[in-house]
GUZA-857546 format. One record per atom (N, C-alpha, C): x, y, z; residue in three letters. Coordinates in steps of 0.05 Angstrom, whole numbers, padded with zeros to 5 digits, always signed. Layout:
N
XYZALA ...
***
This chain:
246
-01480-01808-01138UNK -01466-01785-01126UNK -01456-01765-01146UNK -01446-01782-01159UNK -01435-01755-01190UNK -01459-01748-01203UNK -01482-01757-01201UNK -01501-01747-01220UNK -01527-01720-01197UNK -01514-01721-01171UNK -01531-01708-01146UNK -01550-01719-01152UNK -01561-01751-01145UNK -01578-01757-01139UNK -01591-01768-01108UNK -01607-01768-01108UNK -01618-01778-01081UNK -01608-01810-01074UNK -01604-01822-01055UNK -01597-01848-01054UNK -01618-01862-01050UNK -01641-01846-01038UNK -01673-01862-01038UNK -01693-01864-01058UNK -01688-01838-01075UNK -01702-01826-01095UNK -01684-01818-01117UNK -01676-01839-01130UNK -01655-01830-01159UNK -01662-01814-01176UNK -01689-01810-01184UNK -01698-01793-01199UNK -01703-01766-01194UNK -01692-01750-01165UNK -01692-01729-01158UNK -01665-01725-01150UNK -01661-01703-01162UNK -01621-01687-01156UNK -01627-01674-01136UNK -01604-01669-01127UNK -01603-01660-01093UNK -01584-01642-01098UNK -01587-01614-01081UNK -01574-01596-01083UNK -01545-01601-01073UNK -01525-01588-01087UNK -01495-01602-01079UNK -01484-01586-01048UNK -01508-01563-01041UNK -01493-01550-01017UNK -01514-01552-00994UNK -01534-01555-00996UNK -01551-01562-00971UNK -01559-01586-00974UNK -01553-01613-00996UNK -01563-01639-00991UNK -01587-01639-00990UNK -01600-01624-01000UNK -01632-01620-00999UNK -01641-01622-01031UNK -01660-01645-01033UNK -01681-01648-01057UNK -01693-01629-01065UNK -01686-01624-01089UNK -01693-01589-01105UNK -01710-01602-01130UNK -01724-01593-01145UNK -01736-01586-01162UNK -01720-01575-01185UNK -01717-01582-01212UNK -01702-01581-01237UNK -01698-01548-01231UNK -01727-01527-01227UNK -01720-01506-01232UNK -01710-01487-01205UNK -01704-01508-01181UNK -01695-01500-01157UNK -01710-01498-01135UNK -01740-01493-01141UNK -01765-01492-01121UNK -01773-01514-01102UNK -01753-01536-01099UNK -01762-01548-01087UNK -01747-01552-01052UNK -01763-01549-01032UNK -01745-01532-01003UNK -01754-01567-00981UNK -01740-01555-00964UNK -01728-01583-00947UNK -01759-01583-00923UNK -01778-01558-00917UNK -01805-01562-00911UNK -01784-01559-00883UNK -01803-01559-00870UNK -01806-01561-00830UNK -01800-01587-00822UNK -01779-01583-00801UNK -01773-01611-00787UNK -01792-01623-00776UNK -01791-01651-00771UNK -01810-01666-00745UNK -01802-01654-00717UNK -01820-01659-00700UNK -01821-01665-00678UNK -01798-01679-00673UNK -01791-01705-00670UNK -01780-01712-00662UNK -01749-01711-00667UNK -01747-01705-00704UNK -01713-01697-00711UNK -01713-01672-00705UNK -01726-01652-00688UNK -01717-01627-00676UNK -01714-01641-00645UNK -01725-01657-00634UNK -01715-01662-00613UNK -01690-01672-00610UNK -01685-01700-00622UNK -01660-01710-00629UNK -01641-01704-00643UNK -01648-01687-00668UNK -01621-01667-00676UNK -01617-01647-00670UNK -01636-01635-00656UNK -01631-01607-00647UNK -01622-01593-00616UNK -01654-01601-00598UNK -01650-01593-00572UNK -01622-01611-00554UNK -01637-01639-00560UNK -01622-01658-00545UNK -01592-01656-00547UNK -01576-01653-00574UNK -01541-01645-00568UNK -01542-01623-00554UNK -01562-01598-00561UNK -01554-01567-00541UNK -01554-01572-00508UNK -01576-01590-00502UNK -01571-01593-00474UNK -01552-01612-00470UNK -01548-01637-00479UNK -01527-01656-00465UNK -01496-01640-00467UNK -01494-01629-00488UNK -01460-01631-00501UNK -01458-01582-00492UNK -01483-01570-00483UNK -01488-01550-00493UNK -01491-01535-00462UNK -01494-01560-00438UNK -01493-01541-00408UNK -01483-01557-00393UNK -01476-01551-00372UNK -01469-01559-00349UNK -01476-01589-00339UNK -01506-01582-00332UNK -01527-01599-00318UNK -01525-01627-00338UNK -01526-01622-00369UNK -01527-01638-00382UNK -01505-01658-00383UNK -01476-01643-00388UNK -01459-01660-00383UNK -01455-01676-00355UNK -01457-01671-00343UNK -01469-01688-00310UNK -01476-01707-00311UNK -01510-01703-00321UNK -01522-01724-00314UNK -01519-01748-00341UNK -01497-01744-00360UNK -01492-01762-00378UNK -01471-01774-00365UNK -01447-01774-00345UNK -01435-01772-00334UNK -01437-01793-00323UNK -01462-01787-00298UNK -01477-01803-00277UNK -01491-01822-00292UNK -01513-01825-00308UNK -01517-01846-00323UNK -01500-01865-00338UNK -01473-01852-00350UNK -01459-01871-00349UNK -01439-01893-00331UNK -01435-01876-00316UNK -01423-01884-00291UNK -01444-01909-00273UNK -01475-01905-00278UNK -01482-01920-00263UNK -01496-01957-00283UNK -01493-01941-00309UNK -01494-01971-00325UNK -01461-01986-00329UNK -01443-01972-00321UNK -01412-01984-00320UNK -01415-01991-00294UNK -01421-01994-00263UNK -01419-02001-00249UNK -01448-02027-00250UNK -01475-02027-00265UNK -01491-02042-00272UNK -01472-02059-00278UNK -01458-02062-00299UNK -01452-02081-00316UNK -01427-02089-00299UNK -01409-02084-00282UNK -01391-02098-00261UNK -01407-02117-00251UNK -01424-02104-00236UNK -01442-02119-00212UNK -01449-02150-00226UNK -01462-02142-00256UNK -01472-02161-00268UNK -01459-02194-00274UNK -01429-02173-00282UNK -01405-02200-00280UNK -01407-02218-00259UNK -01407-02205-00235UNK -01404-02227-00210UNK -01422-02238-00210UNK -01445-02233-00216UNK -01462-02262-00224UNK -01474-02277-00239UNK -01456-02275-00256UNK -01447-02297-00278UNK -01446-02324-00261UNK -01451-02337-00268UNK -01458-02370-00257UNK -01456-02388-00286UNK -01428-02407-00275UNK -01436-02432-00300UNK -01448-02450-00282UNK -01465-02459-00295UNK -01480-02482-00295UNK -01479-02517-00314UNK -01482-02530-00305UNK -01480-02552-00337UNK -01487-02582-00326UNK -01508-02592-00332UNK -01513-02627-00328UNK -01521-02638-00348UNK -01498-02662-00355UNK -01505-02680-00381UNK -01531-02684-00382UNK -01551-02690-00365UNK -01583-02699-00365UNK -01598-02686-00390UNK -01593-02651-00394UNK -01599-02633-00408UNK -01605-02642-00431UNK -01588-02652-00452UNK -01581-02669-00465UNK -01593-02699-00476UNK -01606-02708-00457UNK -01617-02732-00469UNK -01640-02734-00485UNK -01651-02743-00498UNK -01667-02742-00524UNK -01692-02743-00499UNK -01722-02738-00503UNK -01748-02746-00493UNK -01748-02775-00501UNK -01760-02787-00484UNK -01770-02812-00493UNK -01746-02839-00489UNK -01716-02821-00492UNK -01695-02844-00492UNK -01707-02869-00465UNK -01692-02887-00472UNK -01687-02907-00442UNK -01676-02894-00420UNK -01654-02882-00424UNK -01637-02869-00406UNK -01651-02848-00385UNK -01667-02835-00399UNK -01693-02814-00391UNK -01709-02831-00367UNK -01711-02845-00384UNK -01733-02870-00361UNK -01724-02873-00336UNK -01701-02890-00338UNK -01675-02893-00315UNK -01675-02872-00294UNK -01672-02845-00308UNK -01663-02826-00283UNK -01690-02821-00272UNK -01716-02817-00284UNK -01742-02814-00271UNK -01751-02832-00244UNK -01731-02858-00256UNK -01741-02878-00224UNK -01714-02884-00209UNK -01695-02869-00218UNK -01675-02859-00199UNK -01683-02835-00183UNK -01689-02821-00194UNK -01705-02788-00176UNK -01723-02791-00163UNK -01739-02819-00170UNK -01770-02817-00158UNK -01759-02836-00132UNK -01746-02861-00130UNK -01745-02871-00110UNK -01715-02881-00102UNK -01703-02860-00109UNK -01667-02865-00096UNK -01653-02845-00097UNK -01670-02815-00082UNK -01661-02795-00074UNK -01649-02780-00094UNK -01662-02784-00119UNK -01643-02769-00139UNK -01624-02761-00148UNK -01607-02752-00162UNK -01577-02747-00163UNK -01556-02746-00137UNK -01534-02765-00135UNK -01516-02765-00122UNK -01495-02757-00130UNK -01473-02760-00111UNK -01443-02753-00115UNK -01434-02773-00092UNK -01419-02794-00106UNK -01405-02814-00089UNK -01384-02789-00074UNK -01381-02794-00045UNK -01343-02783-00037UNK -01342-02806-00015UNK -01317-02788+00001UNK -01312-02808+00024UNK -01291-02801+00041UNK -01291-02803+00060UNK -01272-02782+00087UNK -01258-02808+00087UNK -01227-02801+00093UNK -01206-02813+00090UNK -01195-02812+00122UNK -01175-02839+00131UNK -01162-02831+00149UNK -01138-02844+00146UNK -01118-02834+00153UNK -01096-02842+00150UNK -01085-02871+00169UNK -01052-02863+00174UNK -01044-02884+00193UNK -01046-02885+00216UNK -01064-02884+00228UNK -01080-02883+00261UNK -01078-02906+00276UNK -01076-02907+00303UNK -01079-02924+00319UNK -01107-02926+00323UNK -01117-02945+00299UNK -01152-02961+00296UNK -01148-02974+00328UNK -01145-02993+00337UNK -01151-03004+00358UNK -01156-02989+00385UNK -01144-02955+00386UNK -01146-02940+00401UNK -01170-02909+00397UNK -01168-02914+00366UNK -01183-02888+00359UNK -01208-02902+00339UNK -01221-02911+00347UNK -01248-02921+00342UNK -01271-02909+00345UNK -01271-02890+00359UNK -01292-02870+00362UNK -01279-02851+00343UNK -01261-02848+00332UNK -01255-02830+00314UNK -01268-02833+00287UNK -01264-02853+00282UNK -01279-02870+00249UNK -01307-02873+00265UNK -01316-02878+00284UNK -01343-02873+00289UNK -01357-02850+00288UNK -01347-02823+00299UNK -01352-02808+00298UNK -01359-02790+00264UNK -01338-02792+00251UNK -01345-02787+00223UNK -01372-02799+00211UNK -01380-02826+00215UNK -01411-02836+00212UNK -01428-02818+00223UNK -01425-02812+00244UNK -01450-02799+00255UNK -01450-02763+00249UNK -01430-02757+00244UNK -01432-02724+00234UNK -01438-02730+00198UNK -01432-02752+00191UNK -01440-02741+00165UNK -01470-02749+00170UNK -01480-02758+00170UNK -01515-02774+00174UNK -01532-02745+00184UNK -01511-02728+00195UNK -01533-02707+00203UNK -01523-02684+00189UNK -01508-02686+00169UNK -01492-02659+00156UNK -01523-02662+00133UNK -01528-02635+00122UNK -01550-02623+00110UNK -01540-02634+00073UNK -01521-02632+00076UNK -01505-02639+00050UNK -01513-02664+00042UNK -01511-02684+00050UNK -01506-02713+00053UNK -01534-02729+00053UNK -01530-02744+00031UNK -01557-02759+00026UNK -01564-02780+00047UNK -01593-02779+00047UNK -01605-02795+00074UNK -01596-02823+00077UNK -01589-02838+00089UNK -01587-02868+00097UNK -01563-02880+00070UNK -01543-02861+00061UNK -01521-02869+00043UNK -01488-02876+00061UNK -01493-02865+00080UNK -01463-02858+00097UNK -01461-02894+00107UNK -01441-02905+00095UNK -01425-02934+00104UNK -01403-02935+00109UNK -01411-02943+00148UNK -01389-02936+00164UNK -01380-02969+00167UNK -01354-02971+00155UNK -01339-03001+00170UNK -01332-03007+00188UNK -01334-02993+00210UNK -01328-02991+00235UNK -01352-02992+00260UNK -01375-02980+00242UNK -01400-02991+00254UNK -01404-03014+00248UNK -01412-03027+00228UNK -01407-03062+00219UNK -01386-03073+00241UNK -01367-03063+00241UNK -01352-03084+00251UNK -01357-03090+00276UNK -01364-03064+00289UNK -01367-03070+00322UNK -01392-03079+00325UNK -01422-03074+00305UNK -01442-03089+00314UNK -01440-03129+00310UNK -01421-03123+00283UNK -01410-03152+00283UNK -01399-03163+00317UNK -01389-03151+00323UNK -01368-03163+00353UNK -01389-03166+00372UNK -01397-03155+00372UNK -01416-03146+00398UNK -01437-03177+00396UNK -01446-03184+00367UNK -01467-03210+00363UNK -01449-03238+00366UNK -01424-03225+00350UNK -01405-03257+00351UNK -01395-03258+00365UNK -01378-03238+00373UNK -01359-03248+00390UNK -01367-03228+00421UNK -01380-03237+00447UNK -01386-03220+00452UNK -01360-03212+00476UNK -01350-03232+00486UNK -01322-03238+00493UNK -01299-03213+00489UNK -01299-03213+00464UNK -01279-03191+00456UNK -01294-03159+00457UNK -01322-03153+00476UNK -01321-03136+00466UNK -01325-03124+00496UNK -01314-03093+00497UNK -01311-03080+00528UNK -01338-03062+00526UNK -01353-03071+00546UNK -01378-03058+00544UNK -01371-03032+00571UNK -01353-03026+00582UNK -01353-03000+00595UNK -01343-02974+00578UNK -01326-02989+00560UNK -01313-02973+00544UNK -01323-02967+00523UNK -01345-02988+00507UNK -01363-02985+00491UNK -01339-02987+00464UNK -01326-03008+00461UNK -01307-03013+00443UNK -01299-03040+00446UNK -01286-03049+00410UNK -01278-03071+00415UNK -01255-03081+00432UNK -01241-03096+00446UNK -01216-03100+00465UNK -01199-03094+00444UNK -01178-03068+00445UNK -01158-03062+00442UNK -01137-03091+00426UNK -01132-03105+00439UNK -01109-03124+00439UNK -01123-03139+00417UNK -01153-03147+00419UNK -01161-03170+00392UNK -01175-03154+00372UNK -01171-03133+00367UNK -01185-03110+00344UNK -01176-03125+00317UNK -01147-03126+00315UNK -01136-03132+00288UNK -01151-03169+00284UNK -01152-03186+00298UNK -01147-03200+00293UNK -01182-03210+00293UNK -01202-03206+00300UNK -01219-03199+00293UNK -01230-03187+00263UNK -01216-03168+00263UNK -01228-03146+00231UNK -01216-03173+00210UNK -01184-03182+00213UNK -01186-03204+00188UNK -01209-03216+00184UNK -01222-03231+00208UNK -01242-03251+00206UNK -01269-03239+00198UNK -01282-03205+00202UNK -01299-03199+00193UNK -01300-03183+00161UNK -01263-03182+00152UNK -01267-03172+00128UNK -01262-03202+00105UNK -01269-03221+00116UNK -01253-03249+00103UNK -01274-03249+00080UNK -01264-03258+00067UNK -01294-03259+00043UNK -01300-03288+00043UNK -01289-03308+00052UNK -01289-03335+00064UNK -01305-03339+00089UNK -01296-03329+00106UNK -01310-03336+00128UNK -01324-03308+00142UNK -01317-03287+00131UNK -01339-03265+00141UNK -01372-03261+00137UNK -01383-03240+00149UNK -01411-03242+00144UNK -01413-03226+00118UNK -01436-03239+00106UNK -01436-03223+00076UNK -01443-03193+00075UNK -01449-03179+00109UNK -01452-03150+00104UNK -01422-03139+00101UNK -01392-03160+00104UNK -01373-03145+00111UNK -01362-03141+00082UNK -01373-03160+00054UNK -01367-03152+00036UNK -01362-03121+00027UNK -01381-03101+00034UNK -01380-03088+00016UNK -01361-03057+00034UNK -01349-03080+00048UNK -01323-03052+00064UNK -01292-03061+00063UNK -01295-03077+00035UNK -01261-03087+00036UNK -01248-03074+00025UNK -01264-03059+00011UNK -01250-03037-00009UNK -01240-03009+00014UNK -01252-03016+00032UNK -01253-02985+00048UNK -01236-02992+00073UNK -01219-03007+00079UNK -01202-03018+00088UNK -01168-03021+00079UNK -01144-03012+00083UNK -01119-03022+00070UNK -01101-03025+00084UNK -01095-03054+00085UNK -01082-03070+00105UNK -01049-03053+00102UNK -01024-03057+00119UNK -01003-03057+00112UNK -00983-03077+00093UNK -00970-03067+00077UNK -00956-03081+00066UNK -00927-03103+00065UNK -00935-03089+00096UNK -00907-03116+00120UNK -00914-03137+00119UNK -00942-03141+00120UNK -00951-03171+00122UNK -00967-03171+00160UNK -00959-03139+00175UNK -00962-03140+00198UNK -00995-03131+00194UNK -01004-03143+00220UNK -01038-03133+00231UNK -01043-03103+00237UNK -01037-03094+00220UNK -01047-03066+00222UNK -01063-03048+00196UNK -01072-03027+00205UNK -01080-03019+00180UNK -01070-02986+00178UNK -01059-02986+00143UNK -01044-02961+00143UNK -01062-02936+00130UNK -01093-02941+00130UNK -01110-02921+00114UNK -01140-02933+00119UNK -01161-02930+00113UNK -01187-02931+00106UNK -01206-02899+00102UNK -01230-02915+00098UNK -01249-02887+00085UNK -01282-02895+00103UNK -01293-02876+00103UNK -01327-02876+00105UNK -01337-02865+00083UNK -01355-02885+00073UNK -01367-02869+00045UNK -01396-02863+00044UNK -01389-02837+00030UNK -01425-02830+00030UNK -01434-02815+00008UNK -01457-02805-00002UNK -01463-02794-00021UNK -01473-02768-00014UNK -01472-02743-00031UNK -01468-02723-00031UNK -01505-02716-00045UNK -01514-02701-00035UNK -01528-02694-00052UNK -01534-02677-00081UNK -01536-02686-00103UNK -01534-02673-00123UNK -01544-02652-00130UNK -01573-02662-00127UNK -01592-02640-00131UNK -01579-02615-00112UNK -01571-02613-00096UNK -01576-02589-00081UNK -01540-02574-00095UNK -01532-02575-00107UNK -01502-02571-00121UNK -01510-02557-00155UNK -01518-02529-00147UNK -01534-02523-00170UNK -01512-02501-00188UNK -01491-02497-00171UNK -01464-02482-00186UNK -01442-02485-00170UNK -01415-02476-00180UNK -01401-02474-00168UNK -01394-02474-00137UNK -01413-02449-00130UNK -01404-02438-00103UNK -01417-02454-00089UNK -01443-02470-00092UNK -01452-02498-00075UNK -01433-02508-00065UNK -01422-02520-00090UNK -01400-02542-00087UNK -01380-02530-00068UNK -01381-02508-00070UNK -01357-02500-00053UNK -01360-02493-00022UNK -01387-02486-00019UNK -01400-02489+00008UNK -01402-02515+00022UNK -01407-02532+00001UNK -01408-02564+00007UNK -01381-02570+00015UNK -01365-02559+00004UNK -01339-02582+00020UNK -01320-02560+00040UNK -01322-02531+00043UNK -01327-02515+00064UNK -01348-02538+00092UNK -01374-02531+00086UNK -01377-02553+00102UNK -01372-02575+00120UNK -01367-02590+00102UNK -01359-02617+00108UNK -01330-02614+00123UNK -01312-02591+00114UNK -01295-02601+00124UNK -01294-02584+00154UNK -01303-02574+00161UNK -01298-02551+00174UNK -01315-02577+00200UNK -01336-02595+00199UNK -01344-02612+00213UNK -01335-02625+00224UNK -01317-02643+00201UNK -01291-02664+00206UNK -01272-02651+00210UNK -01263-02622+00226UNK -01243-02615+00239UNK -01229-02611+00260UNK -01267-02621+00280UNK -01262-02615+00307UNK -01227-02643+00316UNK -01230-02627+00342UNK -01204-02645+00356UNK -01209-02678+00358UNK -01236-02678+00360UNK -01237-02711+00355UNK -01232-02731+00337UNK -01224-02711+00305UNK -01216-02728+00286UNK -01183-02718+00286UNK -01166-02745+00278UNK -01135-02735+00277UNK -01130-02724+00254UNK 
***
């Protein structure tokens, strides 16, 4: 710079008032613009910054890539499954291929809850939740385990005595005393094993029960962001709302 040289061409001095590459004895001139740096340094500021129309439509183009790029936010989507992640070839890889191929593919354990209900009276209530989830779109095929269906097809084979076929329920009065004997892990049937967990007795020591669940699996695959998930239990719950569940 102290010596007016060129920063591309050091060996040529540049004039100190037009920045233009001169020749020792001055003859040397800056020649005719391009095409294109007369477009871009020349016309193009006179019209954008130089009329009316121009400033406008810079205006409007900007205005409509700042409302682009809003729009764009909202659909932003996180996404994320550990699977991503596993090496080719692992064991683990293997696993989920004959999980996907023949066990409906990714699940999501849940489970509809009911509180402290009069079970011996509201039995179509815990029935009912079996049969709306089995047909909810959400809900993986042949996963939904209702303890309350067990129990009554249990009654109906063993005990057929205790069971009211107009009413299509077990007799009221021997419900409790019954379910001990079908959740016994002693003397119950070995399908009643796997609903003891989904069962919780009171803590008086009395025949009643102060909670249980129906459990079922969720489909995974179909839970591909957020707002799935959030349609999924919109869903579900909006099903299990009618007046027939308490």
């Amino acid at each position: 710079q102290e010596s007016s040289r060129s920063d591309c061409l050091c060996c040529v001095p540049v004039d100190d008032e037009t920045g233009v590459c001169v020749k020792k004895d001055g003859s040397w001139t800056e020649g005719e613009k391009g095409i294109q740096n007369r477009i871009v340094g020349t016309h193009m500021p006179r019209l954008v910054l130089g009329t009316l129309v121009g400033k406008v439509v810079v205006i409007l183009i900007s205005c409509f890539f700042f409302g682009l790029g809003i729009y764009g936010c909202t659909q932003v989507k996180m996404n994320y499954n550990n699977e991503w992640f596993i090496p080719d070839g692992h064991a683990i890889e293997a696993a989920i291929d004959v999980r996907d191929t023949y066990f409906a593919g990714q699940t999501l354990p849940a489970n509809v809850y009911f509180g402290d209900i009069n079970y011996p009276q509201e039995q179509d209530t815990v029935l009912n939740a079996g049969s709306v989830l089995r047909k909810n779109i959400w809900v993986t095929q042949n996963s939904t385990s209702s303890w309350m269906e067990d129990f009554q097809q249990w009654v109906k084979k063993e005990h057929v005595a205790d069971w009211d076929q107009s009413a299509g329920r077990i007799v009221p009065s021997q419900f409790y005393r019954l379910l001990r004997v079908f959740a016994s892990t002693a003397t119950g049937p070995r399908s009643a094993w796997q609903h003891i967990d989904n069962i919780r007795w009171s803590s008086n020591g009395s025949d009643s029960l102060v909670a249980s669940r129906v459990s079922f699996l969720i489909v995974g695959d179909a839970l591909t962001d957020g707002e799935d998930a959030v349609d999924c239990m919109d869903n579900l719950r909006a099903e299990l709302s009618g007046p027939e569940f308490p």
